[in-house]
Backbone as XML, in Angstrom:
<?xml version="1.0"?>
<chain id="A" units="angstrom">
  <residue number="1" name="UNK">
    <atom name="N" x="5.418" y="32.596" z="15.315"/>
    <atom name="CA" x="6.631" y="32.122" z="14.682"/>
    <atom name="C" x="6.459" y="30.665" z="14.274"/>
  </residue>
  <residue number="2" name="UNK">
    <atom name="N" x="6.980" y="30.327" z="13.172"/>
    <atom name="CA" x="7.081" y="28.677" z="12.714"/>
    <atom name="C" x="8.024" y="27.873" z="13.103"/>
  </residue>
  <residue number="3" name="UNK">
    <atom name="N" x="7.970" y="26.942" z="13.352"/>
    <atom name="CA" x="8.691" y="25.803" z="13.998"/>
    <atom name="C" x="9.101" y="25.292" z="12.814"/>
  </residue>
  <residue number="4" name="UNK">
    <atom name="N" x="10.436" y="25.609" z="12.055"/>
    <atom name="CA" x="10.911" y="24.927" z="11.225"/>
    <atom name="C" x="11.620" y="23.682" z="11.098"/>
  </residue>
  <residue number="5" name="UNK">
    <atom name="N" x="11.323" y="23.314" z="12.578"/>
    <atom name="CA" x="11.612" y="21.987" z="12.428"/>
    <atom name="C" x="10.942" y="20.602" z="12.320"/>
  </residue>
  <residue number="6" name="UNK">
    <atom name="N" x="9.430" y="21.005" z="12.206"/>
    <atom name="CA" x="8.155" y="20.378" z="12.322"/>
    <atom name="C" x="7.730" y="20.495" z="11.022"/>
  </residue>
  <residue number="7" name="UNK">
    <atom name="N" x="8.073" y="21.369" z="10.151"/>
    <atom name="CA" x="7.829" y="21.450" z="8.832"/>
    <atom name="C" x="7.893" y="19.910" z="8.230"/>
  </residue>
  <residue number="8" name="UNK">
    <atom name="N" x="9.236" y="19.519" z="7.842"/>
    <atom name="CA" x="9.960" y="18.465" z="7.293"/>
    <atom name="C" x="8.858" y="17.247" z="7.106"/>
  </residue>
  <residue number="9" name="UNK">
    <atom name="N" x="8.329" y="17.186" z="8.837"/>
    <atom name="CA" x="7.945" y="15.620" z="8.577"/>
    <atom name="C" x="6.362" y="16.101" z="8.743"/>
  </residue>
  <residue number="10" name="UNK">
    <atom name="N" x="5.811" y="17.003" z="8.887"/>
    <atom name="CA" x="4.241" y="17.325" z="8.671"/>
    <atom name="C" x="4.052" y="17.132" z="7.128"/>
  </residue>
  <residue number="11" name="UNK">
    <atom name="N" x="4.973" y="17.736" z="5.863"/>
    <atom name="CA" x="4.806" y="17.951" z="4.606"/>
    <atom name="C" x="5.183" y="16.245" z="4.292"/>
  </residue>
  <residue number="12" name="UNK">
    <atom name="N" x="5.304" y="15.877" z="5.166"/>
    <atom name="CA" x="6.014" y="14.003" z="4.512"/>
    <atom name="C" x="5.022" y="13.325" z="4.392"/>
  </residue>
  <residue number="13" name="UNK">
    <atom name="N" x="4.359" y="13.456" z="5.976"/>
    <atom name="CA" x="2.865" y="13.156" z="6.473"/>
    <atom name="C" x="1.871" y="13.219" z="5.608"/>
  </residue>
  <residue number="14" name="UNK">
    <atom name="N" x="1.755" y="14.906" z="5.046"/>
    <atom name="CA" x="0.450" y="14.723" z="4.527"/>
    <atom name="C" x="0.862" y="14.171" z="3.072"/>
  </residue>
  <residue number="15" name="UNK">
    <atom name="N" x="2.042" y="13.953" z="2.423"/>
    <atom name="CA" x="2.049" y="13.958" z="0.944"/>
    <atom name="C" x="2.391" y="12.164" z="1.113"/>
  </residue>
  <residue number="16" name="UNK">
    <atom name="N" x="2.450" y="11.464" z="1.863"/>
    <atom name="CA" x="2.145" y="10.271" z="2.435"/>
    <atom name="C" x="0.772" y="9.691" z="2.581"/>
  </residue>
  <residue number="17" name="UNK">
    <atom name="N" x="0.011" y="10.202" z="3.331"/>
    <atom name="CA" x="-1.570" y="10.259" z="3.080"/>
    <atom name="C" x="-2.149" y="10.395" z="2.165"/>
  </residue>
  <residue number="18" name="UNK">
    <atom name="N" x="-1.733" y="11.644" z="1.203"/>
    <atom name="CA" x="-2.497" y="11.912" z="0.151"/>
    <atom name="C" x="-2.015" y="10.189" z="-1.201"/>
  </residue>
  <residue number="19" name="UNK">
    <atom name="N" x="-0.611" y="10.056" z="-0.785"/>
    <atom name="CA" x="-0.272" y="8.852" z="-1.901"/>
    <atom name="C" x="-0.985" y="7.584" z="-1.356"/>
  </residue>
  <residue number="20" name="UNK">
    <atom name="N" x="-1.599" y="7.219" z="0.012"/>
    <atom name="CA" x="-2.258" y="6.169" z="0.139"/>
    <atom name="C" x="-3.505" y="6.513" z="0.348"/>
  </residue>
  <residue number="21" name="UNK">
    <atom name="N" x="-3.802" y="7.788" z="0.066"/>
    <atom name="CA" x="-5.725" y="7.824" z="-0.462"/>
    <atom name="C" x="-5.947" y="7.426" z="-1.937"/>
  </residue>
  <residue number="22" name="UNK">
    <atom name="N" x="-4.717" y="7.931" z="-2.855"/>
    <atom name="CA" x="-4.715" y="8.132" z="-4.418"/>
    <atom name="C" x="-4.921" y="6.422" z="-4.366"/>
  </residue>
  <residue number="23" name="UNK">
    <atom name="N" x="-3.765" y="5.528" z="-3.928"/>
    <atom name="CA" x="-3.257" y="4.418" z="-3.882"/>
    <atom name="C" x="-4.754" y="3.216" z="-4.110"/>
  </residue>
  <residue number="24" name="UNK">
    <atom name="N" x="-5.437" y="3.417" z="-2.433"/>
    <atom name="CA" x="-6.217" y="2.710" z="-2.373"/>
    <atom name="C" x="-7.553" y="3.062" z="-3.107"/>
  </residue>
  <residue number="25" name="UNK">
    <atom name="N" x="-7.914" y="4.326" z="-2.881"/>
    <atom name="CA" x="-9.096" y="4.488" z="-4.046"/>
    <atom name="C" x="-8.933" y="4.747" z="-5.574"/>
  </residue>
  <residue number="26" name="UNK">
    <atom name="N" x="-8.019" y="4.336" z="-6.078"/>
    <atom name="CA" x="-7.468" y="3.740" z="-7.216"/>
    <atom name="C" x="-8.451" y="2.224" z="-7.767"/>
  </residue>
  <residue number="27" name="UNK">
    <atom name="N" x="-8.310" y="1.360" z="-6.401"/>
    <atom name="CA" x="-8.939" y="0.417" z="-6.698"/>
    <atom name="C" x="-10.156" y="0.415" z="-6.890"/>
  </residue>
  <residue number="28" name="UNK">
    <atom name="N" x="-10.757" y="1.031" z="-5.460"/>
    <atom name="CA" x="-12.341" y="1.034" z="-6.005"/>
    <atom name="C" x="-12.830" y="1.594" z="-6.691"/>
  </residue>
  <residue number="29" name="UNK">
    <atom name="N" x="-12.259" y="2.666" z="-6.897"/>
    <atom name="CA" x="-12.783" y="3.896" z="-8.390"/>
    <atom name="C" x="-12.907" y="2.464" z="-9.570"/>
  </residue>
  <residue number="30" name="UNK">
    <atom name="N" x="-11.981" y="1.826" z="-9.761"/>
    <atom name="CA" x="-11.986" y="1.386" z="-11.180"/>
    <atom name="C" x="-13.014" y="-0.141" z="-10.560"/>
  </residue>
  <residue number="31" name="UNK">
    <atom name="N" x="-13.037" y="-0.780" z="-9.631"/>
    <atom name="CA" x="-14.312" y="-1.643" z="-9.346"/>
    <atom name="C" x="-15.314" y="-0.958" z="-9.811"/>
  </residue>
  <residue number="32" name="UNK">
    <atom name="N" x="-15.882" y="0.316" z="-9.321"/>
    <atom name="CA" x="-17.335" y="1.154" z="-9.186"/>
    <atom name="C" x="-16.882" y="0.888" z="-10.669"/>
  </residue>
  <residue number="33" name="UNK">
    <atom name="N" x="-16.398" y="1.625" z="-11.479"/>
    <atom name="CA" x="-16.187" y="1.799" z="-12.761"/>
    <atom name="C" x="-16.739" y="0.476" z="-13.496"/>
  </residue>
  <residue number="34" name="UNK">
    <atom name="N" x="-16.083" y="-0.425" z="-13.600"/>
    <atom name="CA" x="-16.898" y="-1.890" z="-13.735"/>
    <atom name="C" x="-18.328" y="-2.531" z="-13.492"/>
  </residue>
  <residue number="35" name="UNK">
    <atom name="N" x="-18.554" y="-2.058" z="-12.200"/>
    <atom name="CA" x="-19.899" y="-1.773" z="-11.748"/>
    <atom name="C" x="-20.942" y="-1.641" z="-12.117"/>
  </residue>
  <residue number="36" name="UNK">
    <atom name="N" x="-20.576" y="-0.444" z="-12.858"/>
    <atom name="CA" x="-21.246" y="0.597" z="-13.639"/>
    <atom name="C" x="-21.628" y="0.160" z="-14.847"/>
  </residue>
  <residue number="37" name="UNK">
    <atom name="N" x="-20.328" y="0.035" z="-15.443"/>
    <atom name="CA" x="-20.660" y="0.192" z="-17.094"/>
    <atom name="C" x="-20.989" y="-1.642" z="-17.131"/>
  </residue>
  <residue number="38" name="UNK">
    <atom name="N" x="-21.148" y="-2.171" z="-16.584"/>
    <atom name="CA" x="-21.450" y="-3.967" z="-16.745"/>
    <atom name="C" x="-22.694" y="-4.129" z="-16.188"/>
  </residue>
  <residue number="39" name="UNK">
    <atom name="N" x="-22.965" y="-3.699" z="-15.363"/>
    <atom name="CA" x="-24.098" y="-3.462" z="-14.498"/>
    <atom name="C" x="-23.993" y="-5.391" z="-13.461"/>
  </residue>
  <residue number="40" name="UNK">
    <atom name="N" x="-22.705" y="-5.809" z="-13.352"/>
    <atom name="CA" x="-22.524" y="-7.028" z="-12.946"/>
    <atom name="C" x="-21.119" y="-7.025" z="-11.937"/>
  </residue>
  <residue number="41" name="UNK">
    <atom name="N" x="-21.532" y="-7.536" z="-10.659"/>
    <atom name="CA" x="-20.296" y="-7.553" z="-9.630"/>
    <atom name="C" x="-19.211" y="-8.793" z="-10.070"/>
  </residue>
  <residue number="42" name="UNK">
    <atom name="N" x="-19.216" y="-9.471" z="-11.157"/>
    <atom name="CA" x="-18.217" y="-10.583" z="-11.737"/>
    <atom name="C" x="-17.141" y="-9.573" z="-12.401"/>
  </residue>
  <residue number="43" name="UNK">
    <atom name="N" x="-17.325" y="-8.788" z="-13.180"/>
    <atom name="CA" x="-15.553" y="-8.225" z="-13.860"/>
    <atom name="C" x="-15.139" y="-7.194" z="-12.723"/>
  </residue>
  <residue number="44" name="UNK">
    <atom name="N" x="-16.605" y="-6.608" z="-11.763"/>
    <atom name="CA" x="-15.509" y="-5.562" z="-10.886"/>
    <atom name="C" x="-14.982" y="-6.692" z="-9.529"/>
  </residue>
  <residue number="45" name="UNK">
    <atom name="N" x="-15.279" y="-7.692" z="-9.335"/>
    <atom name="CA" x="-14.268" y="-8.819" z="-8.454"/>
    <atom name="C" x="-12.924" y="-8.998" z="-9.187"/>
  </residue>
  <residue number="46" name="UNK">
    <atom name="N" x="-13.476" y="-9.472" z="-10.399"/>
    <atom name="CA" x="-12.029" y="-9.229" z="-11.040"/>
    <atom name="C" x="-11.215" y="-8.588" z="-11.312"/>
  </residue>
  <residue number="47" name="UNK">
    <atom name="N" x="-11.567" y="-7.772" z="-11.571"/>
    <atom name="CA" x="-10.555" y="-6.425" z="-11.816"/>
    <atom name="C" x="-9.944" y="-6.594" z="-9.989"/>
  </residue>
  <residue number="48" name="UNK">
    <atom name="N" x="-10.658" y="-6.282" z="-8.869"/>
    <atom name="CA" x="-10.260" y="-6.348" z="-8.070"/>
    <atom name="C" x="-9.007" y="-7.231" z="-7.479"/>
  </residue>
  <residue number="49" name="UNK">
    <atom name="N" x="-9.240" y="-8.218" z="-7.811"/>
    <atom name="CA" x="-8.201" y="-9.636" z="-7.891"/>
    <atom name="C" x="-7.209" y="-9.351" z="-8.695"/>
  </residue>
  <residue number="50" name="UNK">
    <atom name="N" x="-7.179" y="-9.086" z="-9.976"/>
    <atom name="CA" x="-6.149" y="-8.542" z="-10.308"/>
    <atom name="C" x="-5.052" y="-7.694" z="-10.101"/>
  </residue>
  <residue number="51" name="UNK">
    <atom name="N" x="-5.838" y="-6.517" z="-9.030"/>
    <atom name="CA" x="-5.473" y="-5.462" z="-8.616"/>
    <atom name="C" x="-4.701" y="-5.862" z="-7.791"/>
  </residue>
  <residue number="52" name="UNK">
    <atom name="N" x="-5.092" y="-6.748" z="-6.488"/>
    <atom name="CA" x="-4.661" y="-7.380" z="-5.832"/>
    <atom name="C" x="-3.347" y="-8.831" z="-5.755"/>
  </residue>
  <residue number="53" name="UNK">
    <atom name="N" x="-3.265" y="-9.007" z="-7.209"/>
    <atom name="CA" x="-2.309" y="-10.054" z="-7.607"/>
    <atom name="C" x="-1.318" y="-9.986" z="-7.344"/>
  </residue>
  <residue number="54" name="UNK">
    <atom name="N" x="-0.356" y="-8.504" z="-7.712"/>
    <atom name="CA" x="0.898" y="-8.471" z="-7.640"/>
    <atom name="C" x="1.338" y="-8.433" z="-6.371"/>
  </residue>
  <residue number="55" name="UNK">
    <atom name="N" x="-0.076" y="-7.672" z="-5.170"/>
    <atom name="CA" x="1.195" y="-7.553" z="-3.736"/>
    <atom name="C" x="0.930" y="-8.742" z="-2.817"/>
  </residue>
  <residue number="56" name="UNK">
    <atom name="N" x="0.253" y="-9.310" z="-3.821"/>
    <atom name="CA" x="0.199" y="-11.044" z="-2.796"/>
    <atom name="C" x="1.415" y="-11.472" z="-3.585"/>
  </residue>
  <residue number="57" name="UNK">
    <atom name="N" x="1.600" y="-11.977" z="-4.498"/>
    <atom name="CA" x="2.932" y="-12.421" z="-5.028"/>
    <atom name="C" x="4.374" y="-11.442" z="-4.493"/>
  </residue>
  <residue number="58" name="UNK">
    <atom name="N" x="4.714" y="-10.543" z="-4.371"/>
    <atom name="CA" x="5.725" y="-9.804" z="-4.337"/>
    <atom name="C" x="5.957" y="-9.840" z="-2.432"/>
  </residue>
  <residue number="59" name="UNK">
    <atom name="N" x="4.779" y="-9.531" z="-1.771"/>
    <atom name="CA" x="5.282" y="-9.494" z="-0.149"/>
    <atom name="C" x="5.625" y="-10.571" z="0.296"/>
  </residue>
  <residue number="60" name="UNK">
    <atom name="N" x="6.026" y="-11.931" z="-0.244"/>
    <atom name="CA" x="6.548" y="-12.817" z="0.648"/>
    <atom name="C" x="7.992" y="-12.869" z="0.071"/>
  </residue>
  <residue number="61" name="UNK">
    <atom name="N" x="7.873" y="-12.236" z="-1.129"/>
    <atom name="CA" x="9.838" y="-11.892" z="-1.783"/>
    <atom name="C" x="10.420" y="-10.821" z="-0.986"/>
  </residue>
  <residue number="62" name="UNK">
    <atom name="N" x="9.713" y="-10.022" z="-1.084"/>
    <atom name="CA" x="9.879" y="-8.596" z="-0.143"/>
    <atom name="C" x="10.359" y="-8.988" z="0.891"/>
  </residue>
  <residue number="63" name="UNK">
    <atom name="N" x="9.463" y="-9.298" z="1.929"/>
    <atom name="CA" x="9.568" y="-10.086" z="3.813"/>
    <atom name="C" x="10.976" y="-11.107" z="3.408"/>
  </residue>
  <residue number="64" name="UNK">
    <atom name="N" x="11.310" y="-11.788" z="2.419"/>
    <atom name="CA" x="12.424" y="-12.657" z="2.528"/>
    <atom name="C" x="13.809" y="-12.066" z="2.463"/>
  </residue>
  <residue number="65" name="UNK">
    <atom name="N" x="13.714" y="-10.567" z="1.540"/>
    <atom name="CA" x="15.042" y="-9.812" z="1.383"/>
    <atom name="C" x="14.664" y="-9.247" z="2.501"/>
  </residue>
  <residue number="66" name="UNK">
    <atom name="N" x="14.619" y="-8.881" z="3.003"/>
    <atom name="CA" x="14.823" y="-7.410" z="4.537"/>
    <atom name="C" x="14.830" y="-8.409" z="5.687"/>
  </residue>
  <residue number="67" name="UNK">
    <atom name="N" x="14.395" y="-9.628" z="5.697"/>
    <atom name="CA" x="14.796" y="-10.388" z="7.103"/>
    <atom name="C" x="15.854" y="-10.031" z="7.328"/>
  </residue>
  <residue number="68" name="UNK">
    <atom name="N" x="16.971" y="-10.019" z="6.401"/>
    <atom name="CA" x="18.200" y="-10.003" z="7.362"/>
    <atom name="C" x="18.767" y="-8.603" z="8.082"/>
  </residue>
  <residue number="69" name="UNK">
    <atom name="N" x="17.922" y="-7.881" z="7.912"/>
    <atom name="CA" x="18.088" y="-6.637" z="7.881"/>
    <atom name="C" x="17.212" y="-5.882" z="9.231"/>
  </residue>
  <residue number="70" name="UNK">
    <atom name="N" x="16.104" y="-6.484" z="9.480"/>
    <atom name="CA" x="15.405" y="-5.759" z="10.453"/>
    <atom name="C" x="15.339" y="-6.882" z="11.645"/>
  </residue>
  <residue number="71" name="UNK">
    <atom name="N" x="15.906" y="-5.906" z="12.498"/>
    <atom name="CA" x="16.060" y="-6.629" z="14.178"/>
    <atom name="C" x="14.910" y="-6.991" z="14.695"/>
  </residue>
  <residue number="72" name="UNK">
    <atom name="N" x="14.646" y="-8.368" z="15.044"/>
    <atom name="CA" x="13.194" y="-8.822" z="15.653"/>
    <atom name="C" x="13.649" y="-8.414" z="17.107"/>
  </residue>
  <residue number="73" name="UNK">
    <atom name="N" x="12.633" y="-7.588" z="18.195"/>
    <atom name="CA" x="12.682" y="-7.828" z="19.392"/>
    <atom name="C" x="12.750" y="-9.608" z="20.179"/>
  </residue>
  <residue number="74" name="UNK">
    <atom name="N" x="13.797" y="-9.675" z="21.178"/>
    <atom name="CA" x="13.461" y="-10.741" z="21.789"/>
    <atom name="C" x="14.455" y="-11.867" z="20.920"/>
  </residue>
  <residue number="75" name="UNK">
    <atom name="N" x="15.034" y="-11.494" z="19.741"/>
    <atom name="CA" x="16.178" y="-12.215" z="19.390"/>
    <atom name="C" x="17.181" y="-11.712" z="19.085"/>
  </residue>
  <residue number="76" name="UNK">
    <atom name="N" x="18.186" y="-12.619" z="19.187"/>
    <atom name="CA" x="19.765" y="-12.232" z="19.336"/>
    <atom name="C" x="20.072" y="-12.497" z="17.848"/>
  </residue>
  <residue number="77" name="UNK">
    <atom name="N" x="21.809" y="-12.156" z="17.214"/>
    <atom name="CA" x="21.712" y="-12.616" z="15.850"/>
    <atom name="C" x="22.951" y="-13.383" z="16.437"/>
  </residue>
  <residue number="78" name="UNK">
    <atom name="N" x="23.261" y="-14.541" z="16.255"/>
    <atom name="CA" x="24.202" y="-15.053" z="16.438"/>
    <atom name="C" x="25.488" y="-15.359" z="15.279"/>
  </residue>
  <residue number="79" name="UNK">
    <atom name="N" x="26.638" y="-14.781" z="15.647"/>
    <atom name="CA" x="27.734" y="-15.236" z="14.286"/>
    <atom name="C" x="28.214" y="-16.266" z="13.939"/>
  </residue>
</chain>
């Protein structure tokens, strides 16, 4: 018999995994890709850096909206 209640978050799991395999080898596919056709590790760094641009810029905006929002252990919120 199936445990239909284990369904829900196993199918979350793997279609979660599968979006941060796509996610991260996204990047290096298109480094190798550079790689390749340049035969030089200077445009696939770059490309890399690029790749990398937006979630260095965006996670310290990110971390600044949800502070107020997620409870740190070990502190109180005072009114």
């Amino acid at each position: 018999m199936v445990d239909r209640t284990r369904l829900p978050s196993s199918r979350y799991l793997a279609g979660s995994f599968l979006a941060r395999l796509a996610e991260e080898g996204m990047a290096v596919a298109i480094a190798l890709l550079a790689l390749e056709r340049t035969g030089s590790a200077g445009p696939a760094a770059l490309l890399m850096a690029a790749w990398l641009v937006p979630h260095i810029l965006v996670a310290p905006l990110v971390g600044r909206s949800v502070r107020g929002f997620v409870a740190r252990p070990g502190f109180t919120r005072s009114s």
